[in-house]
N, C-alpha and C positions, 0 to 999 in steps of 0.2 A: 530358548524359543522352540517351539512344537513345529511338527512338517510345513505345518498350512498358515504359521503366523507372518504377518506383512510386516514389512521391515518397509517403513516411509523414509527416503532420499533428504527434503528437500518440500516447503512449500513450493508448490510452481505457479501458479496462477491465482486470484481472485476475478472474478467477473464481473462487471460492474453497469450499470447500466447511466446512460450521460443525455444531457440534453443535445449538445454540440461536441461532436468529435474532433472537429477541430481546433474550439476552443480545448477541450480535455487534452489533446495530443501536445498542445504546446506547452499546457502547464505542466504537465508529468515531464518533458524532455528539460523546460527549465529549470523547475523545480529539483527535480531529484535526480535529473539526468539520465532518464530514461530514453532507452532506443527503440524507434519503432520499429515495428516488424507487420506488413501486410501483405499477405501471403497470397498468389493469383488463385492458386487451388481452392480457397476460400471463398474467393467473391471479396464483395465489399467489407464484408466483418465478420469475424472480429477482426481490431486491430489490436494486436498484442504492442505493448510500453514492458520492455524488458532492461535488467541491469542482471548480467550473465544469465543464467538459465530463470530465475526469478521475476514473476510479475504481475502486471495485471491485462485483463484483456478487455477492451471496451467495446462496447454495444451500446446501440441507439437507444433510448427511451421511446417508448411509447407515448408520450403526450396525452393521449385519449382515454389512457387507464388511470383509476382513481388513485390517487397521488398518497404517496406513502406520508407519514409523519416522521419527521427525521429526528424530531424531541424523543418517542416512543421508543421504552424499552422493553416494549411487546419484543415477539420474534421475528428476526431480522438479521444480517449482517451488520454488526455494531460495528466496527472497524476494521482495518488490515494491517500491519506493519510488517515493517522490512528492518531487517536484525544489519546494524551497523557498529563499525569499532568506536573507540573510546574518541580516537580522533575524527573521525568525519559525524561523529556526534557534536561534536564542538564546532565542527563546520557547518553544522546544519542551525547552528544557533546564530552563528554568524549571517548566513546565507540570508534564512527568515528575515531575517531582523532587516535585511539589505534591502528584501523583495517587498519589505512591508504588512507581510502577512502576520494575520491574528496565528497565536501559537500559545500551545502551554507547555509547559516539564512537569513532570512528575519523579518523585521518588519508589521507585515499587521495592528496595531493600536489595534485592536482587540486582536488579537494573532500573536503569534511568531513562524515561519515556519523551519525549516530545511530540506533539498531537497537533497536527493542522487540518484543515478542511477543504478540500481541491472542488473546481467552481461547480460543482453541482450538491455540495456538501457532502458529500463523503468524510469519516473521517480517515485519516492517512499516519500512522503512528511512523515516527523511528524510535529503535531501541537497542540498549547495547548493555551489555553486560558488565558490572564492576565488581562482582567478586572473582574468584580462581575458579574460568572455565571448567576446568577436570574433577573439581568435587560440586559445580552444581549438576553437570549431564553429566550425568549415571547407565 
C-alpha cells in the first residue's frame, strides 16, 4: 500500500430513511438485537441501532417527497447486510421463522444469505461465510 492509500476498518453505518422511528426502533432491537443509541449532542436524529461498533442510523422520511420505487433497480441503496457466524445464522432462521417474517436464503458459493425486509421495506441481509476465512480475504 502507497502513503495515501485508505485502509477501511469496518462497515459502520448505513442511513436509512423510515416512516416511524418508533415503529423502526423496535423492529431492529427485536429483530436483530440491536441497541439504541440517541445521542443529546445530536438533537432528535439520527438514532443509531447498533450491534458493537456496526450499524444503522435512522432518520425520518419525508412523506412529502415523491416516493421511491422499492421494485427499481435503478440507482439506489439495494440492501445492507450484517456479516454473522455460521451459528447465529442458523439462529436467524430459527428467530424469522418464530417472528413470522417473510424471508429467503440464498446460496452465493462463498456464503449463505438470508434477506428480510424491516417495516418500511428496506432490505436487511445476514451473511456468514462457509468456506476457510484466510483464503477467501486476502
Amino acid at each position: 500500500m502507497g502513503n495515501n492509500e485508505i485502509a477501511i476498518e469496518f462497515l459502520d453505518h448505513v442511513a436509512i430513511r423510515v416512516r416511524d422511528i418508533n415503529v423502526s426502533i423496535a423492529w431492529y432491537e427485536k429483530v436483530l438485537g440491536l441497541k439504541k443509541y440517541q445521542l443529546p449532542k445530536w438533537g432528535d436524529f439520527p438514532i443509531f441501532m447498533l450491534s458493537g461498533k456496526a450499524g444503522i442510523a435512522l432518520f425520518p422520511a419525508n412523506l412529502k417527497d415523491a416516493q421511491l420505487d422499492f421494485n427499481s433497480r435503478n440507482v439506489k441503496i439495494d440492501h445492507f447486510a450484517f456479516n454473522v457466524t455460521n451459528e447465529n445464522f442458523e439462529k436467524a432462521k430459527m428467530k424469522y421463522t418464530d417472528l413470522n417474517l417473510d424471508f429467503n436464503i440464498q446460496d452465493h458459493h462463498y456464503f449463505h444469505s438470508i434477506y428480510t425486509k424491516d417495516p418500511d421495506g428496506h432490505t436487511v441481509e445476514l451473511t456468514t461465510i462457509v468456506v476457510d476465512e484466510n483464503n477467501f480475504y486476502q
